[in-house]
Biopython code that builds the backbone (N, CA, C, O; Angstrom):
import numpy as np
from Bio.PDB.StructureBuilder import StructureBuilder

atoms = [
    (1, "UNK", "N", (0.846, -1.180, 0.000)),
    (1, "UNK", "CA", (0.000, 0.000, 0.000)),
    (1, "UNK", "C", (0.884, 1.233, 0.000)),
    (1, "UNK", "O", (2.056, 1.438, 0.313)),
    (2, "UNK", "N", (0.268, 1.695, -0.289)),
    (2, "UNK", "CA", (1.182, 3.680, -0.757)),
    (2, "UNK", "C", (0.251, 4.828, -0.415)),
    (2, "UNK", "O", (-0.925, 4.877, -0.777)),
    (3, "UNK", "N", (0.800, 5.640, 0.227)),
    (3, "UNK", "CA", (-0.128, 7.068, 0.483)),
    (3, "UNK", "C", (0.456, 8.147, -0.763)),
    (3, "UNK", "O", (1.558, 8.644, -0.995)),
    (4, "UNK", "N", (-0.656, 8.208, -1.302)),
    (4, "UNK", "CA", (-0.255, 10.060, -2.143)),
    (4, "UNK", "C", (-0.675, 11.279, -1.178)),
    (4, "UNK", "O", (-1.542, 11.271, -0.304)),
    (5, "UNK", "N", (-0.034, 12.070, -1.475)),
    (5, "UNK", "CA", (-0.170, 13.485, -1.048)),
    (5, "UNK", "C", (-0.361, 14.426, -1.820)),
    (5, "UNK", "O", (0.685, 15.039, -2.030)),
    (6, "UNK", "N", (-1.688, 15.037, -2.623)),
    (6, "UNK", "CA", (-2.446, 15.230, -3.790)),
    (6, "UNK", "C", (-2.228, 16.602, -3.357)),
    (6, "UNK", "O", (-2.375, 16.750, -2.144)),
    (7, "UNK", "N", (-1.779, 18.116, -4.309)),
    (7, "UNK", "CA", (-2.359, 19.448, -3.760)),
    (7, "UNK", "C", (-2.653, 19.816, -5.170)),
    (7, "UNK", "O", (-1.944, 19.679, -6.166)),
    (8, "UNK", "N", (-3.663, 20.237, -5.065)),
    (8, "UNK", "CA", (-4.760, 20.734, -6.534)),
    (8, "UNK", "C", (-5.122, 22.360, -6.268)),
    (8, "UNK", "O", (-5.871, 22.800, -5.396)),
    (9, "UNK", "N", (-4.406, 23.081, -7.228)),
    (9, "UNK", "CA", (-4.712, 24.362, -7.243)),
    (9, "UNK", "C", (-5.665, 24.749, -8.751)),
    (9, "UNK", "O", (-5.864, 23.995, -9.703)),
    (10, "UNK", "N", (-6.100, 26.051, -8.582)),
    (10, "UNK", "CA", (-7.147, 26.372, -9.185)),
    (10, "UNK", "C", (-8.181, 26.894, -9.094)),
    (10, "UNK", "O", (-8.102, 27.710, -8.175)),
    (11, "UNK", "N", (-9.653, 26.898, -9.767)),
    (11, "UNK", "CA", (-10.246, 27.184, -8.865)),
    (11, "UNK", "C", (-11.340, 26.151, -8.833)),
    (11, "UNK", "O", (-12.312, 26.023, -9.578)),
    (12, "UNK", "N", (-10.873, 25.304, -7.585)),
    (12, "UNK", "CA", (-10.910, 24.526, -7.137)),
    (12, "UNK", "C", (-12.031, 24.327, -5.629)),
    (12, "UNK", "O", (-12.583, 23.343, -5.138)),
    (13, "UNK", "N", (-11.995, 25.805, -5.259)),
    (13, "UNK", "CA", (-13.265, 25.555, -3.459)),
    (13, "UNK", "C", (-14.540, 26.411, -4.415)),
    (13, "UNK", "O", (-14.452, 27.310, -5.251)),
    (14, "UNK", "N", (-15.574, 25.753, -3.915)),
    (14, "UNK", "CA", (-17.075, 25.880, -4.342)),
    (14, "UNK", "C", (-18.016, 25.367, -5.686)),
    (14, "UNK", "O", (-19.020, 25.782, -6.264)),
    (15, "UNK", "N", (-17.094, 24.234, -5.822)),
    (15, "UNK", "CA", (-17.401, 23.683, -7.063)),
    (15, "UNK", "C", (-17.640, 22.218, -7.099)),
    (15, "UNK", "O", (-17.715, 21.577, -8.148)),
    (16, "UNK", "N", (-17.803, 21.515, -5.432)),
    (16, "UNK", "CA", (-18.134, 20.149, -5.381)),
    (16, "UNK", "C", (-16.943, 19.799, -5.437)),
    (16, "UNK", "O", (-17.092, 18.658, -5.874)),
    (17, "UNK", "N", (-15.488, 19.980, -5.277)),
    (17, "UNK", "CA", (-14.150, 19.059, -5.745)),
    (17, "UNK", "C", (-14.523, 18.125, -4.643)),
    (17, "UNK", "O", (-15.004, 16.999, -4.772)),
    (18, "UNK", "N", (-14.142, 18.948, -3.200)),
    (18, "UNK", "CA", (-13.809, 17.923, -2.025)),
    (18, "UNK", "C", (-15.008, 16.521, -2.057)),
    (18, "UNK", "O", (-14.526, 15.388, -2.050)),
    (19, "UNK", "N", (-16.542, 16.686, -2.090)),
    (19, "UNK", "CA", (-17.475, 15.807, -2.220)),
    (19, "UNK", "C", (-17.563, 15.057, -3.366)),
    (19, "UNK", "O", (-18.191, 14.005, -3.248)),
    (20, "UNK", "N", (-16.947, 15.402, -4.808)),
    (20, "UNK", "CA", (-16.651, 14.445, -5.724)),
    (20, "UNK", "C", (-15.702, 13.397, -5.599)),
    (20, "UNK", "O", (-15.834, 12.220, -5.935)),
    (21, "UNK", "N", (-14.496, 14.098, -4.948)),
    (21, "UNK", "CA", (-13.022, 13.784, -4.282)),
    (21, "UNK", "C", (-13.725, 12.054, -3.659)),
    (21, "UNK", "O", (-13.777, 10.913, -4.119)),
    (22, "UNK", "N", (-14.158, 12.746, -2.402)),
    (22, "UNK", "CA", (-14.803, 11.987, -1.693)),
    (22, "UNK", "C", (-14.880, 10.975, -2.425)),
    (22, "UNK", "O", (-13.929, 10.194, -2.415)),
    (23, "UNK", "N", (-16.202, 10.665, -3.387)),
    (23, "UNK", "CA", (-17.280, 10.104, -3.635)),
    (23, "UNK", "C", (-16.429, 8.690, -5.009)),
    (23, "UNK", "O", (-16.777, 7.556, -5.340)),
    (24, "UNK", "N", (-15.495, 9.409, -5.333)),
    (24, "UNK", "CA", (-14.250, 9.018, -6.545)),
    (24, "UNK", "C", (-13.294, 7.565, -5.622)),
    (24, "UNK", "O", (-13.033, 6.398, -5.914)),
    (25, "UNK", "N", (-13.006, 8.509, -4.368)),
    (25, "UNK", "CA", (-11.751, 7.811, -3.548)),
    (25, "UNK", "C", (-12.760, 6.482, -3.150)),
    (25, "UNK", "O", (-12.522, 5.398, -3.682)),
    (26, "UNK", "N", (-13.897, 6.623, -2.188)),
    (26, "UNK", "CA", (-14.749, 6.058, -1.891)),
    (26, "UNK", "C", (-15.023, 4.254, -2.973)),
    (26, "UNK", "O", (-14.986, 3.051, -2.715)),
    (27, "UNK", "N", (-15.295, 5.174, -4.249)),
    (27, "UNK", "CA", (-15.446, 3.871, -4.990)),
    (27, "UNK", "C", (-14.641, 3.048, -5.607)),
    (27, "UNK", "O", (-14.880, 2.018, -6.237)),
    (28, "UNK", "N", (-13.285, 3.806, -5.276)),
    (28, "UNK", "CA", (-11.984, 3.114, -5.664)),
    (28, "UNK", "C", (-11.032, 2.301, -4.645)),
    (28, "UNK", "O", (-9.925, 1.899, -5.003)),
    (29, "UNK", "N", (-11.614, 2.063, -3.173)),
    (29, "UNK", "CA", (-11.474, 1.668, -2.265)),
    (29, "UNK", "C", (-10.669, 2.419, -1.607)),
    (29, "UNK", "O", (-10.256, 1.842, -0.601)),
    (30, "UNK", "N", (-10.256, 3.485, -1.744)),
    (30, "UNK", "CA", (-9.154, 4.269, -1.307)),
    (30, "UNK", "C", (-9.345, 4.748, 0.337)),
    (30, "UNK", "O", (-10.475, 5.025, 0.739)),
    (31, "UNK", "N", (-8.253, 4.818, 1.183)),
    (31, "UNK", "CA", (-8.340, 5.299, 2.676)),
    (31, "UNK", "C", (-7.610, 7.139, 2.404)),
    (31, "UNK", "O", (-6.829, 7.735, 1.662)),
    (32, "UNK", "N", (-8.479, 7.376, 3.523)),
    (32, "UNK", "CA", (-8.019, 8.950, 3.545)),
    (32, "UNK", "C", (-8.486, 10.338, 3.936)),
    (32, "UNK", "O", (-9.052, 10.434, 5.025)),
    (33, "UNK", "N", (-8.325, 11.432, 3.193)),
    (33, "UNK", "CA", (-9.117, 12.731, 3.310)),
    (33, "UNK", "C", (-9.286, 13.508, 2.243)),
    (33, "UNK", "O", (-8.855, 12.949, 1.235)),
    (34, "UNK", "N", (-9.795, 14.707, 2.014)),
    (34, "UNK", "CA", (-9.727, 15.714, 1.037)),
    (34, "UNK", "C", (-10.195, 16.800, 1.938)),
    (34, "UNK", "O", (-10.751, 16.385, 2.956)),
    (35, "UNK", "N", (-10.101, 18.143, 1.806)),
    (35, "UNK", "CA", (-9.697, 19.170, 2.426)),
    (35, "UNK", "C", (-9.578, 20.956, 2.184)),
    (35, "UNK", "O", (-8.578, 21.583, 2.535)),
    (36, "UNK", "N", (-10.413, 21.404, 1.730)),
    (36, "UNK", "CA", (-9.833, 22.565, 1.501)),
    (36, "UNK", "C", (-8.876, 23.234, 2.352)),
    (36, "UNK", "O", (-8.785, 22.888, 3.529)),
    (37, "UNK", "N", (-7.954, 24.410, 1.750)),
    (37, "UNK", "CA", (-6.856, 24.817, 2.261)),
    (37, "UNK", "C", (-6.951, 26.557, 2.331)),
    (37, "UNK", "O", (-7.366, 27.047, 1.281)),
    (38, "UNK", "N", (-6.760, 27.127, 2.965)),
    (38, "UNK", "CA", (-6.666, 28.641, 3.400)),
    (38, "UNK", "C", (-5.960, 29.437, 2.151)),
    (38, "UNK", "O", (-6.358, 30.577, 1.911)),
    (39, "UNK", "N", (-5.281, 29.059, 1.629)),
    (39, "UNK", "CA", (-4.166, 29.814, 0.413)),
    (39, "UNK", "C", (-5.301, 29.085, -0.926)),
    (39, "UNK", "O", (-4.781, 29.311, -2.018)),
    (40, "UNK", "N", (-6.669, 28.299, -1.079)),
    (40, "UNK", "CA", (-6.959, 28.206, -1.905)),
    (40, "UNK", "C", (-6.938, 26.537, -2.825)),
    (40, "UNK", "O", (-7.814, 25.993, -3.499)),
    (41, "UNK", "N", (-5.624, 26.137, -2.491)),
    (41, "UNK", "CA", (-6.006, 24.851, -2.724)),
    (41, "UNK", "C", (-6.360, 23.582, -1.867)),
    (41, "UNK", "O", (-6.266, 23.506, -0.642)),
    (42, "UNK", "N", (-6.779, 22.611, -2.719)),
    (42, "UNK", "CA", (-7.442, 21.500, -2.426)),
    (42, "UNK", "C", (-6.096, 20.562, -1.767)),
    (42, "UNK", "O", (-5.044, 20.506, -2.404)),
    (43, "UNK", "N", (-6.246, 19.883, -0.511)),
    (43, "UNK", "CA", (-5.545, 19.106, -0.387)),
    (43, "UNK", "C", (-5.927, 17.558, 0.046)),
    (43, "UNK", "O", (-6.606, 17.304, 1.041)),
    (44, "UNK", "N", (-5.240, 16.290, -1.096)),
    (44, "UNK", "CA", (-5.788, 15.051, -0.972)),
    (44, "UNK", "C", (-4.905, 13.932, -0.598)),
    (44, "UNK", "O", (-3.881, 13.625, -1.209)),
    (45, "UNK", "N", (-5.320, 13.410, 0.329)),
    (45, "UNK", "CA", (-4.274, 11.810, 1.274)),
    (45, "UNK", "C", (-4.924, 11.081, 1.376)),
    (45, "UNK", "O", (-5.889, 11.047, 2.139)),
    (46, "UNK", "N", (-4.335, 9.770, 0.135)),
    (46, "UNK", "CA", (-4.899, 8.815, -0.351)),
    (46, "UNK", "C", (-3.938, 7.656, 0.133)),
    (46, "UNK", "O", (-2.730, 7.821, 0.307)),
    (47, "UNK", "N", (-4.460, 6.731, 0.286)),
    (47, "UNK", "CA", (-4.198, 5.344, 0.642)),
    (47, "UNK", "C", (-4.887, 4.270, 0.087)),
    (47, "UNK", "O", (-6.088, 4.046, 0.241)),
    (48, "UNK", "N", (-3.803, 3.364, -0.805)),
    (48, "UNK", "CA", (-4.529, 2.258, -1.810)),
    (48, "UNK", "C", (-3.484, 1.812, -2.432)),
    (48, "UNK", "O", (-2.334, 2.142, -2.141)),
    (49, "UNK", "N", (-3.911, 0.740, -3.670)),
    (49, "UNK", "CA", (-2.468, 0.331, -4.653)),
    (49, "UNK", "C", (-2.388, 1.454, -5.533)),
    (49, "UNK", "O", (-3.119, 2.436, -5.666)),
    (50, "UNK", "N", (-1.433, 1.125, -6.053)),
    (50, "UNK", "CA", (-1.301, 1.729, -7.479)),
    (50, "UNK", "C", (-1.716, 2.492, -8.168)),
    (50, "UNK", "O", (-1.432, 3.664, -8.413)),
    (51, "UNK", "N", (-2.979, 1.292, -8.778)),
    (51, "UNK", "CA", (-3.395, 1.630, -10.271)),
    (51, "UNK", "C", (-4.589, 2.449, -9.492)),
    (51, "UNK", "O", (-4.774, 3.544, -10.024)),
    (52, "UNK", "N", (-5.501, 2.180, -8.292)),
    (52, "UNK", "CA", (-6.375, 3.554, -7.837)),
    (52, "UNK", "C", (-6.137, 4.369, -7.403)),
    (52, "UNK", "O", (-7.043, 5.198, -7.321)),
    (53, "UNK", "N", (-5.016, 4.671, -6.921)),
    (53, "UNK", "CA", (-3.981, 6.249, -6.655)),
    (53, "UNK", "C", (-4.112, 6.951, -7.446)),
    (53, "UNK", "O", (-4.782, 7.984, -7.420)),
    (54, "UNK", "N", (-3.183, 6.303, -8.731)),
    (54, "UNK", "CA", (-3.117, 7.052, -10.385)),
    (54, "UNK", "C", (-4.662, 7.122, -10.795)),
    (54, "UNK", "O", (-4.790, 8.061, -11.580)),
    (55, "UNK", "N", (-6.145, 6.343, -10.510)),
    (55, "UNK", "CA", (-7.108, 7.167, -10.964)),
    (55, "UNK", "C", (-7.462, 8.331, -10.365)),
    (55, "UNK", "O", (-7.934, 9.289, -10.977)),
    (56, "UNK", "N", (-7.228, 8.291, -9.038)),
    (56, "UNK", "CA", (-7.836, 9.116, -7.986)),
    (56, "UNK", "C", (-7.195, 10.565, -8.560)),
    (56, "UNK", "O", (-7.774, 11.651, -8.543)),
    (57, "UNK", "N", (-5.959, 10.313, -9.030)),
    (57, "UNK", "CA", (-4.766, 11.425, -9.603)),
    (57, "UNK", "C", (-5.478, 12.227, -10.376)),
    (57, "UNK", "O", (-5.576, 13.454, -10.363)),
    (58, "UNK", "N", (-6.153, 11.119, -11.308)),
    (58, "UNK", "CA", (-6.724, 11.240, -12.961)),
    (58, "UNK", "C", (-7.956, 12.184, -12.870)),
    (58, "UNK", "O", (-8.187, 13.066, -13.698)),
    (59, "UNK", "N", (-8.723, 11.914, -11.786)),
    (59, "UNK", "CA", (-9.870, 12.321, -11.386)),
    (59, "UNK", "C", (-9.149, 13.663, -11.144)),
    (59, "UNK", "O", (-9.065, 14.364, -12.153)),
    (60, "UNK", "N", (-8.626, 14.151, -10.046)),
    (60, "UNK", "CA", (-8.206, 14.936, -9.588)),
    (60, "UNK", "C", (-7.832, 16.419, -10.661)),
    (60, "UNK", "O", (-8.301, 17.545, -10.498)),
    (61, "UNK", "N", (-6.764, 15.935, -11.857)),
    (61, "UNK", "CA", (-6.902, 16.450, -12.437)),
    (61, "UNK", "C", (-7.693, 17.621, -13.425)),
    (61, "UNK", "O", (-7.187, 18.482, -14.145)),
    (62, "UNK", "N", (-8.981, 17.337, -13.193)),
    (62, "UNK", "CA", (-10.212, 17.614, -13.973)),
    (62, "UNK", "C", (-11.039, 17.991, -13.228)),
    (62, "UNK", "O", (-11.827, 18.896, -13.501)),
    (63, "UNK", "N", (-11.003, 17.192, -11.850)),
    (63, "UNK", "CA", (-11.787, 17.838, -11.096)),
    (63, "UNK", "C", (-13.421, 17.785, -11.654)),
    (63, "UNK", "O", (-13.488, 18.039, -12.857)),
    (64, "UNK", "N", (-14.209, 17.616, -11.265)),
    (64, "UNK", "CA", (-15.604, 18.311, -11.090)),
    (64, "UNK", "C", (-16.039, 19.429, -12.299)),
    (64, "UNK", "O", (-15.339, 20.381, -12.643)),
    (65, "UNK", "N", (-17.348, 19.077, -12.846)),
    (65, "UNK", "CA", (-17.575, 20.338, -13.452)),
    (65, "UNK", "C", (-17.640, 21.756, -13.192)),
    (65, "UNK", "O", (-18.543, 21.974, -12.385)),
    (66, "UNK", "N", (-17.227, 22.482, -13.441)),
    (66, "UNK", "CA", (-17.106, 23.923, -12.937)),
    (66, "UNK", "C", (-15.553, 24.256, -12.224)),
    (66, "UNK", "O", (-15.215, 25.411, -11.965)),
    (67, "UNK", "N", (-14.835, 23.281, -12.002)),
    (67, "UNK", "CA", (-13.841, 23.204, -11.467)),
    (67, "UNK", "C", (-12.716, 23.541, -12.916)),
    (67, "UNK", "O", (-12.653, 23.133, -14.075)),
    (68, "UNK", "N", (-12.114, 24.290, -12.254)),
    (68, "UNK", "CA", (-10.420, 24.632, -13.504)),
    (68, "UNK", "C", (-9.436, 24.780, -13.024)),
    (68, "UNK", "O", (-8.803, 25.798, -12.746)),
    (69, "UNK", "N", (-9.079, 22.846, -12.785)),
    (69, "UNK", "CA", (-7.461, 23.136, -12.354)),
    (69, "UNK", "C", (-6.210, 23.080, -13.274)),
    (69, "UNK", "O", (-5.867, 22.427, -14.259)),
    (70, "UNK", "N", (-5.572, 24.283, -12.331)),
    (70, "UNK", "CA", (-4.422, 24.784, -13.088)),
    (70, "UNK", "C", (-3.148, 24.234, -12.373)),
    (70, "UNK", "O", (-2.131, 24.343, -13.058)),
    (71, "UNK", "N", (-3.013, 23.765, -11.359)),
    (71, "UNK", "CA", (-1.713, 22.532, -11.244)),
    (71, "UNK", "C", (-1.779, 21.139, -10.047)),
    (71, "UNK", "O", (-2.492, 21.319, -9.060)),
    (72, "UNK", "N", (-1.472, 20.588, -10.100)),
    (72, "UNK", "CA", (-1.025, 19.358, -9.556)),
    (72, "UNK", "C", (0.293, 19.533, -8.570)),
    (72, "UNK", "O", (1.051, 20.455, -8.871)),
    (73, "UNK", "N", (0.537, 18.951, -7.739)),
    (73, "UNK", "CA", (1.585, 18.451, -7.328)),
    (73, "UNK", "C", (1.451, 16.764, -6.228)),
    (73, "UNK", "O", (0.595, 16.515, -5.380)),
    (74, "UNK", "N", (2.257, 16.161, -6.534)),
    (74, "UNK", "CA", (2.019, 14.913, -5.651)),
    (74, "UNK", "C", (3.058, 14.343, -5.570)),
    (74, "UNK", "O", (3.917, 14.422, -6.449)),
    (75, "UNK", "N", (3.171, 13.733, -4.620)),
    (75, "UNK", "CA", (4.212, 13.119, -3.127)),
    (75, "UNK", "C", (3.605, 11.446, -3.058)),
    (75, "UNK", "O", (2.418, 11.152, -2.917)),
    (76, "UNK", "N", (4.529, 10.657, -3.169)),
    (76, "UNK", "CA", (4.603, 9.369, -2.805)),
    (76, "UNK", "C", (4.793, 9.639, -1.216)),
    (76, "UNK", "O", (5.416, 10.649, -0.893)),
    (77, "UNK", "N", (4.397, 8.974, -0.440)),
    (77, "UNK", "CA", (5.094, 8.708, 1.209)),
    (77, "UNK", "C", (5.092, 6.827, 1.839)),
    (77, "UNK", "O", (4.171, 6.133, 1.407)),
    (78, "UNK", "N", (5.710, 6.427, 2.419)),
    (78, "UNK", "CA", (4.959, 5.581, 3.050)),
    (78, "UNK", "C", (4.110, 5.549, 4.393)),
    (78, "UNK", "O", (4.254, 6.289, 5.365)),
    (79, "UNK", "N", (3.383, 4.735, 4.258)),
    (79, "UNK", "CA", (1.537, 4.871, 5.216)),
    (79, "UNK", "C", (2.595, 5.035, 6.533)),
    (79, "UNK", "O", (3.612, 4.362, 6.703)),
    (80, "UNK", "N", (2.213, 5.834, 7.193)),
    (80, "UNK", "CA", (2.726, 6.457, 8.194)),
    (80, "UNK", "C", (1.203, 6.008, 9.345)),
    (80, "UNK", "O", (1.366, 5.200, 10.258)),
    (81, "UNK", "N", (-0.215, 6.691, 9.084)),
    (81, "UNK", "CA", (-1.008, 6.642, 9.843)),
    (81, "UNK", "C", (-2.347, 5.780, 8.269)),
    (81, "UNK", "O", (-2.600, 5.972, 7.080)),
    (82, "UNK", "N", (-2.690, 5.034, 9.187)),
    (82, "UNK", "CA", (-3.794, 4.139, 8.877)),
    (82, "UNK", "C", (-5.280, 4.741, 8.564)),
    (82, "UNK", "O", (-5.857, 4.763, 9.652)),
    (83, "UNK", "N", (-5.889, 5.090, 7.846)),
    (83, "UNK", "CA", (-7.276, 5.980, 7.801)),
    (83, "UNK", "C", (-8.215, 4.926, 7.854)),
    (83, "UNK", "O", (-7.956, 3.919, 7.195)),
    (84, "UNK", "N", (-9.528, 4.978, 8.687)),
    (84, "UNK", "CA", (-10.313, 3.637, 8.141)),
    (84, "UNK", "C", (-11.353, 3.867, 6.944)),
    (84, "UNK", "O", (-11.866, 2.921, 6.346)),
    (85, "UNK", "N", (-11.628, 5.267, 6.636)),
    (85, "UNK", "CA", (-12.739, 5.342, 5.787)),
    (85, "UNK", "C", (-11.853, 6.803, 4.602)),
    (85, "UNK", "O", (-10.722, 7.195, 4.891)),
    (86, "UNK", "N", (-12.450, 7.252, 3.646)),
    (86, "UNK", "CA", (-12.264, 8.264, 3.152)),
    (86, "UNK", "C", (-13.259, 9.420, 3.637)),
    (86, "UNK", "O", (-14.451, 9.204, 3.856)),
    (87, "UNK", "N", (-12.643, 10.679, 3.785)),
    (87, "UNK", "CA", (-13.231, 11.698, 4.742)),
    (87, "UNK", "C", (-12.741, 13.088, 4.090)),
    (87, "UNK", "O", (-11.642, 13.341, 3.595)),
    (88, "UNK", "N", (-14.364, 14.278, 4.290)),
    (88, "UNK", "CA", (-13.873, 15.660, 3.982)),
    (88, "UNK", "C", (-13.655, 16.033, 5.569)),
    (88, "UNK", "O", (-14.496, 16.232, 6.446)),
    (89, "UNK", "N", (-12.397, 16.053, 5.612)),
    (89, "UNK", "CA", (-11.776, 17.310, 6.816)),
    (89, "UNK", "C", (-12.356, 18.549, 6.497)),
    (89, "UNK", "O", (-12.700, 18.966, 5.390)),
    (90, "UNK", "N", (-12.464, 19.407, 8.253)),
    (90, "UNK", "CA", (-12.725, 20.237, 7.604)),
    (90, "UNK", "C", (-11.639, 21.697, 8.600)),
    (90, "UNK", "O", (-11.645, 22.857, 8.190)),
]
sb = StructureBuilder()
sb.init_structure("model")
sb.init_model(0)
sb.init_chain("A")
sb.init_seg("    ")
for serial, (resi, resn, name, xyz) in enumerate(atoms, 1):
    if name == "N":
        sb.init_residue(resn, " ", resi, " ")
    sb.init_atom(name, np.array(xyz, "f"), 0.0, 1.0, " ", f" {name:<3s}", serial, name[0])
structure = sb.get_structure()
């Protein structure tokens, strides 16, 4: 298992990201959070294999309708803390 560390800038808060986020990670079995952030972007900590990380990524990218993101950045880590469900922090 592998944790990403997802930060999605753009404009990205009031457009459903974090509850799509959610709803994406959720059906991809993924452990974790999503989060809005004070400076504006979205921040996402995912826990899963691989190949549903890189969708969760994919998703991420595009974001939600109404959503226009303009960058990515992401961090491999190893699972440090265990999540049991996927969750909007708030």
């Amino acid at each position: 298992m592998k944790q990403a560390h997802i930060l999605v800038s753009g404009k990205v808060h009031g457009v459903f990201f974090r509850a799509t986020t959610r709803e994406k990670a959720r059906q991809l079995g993924l452990k974790g959070f999503v989060r809005n952030l004070v400076n504006g972007d979205v921040e996402v900590v995912a826990q899963g294999d691989d190949n549903h990380l890189r969708e969760l990524l994919q998703f991420c990218q595009t974001g939600p309708p109404g959503a226009e993101v303009e960058g990515i950045d992401i961090e491999y880590k190893d699972v440090k803390e265990r999540f049991n469900g996927f969750d909007i922090r708030f």
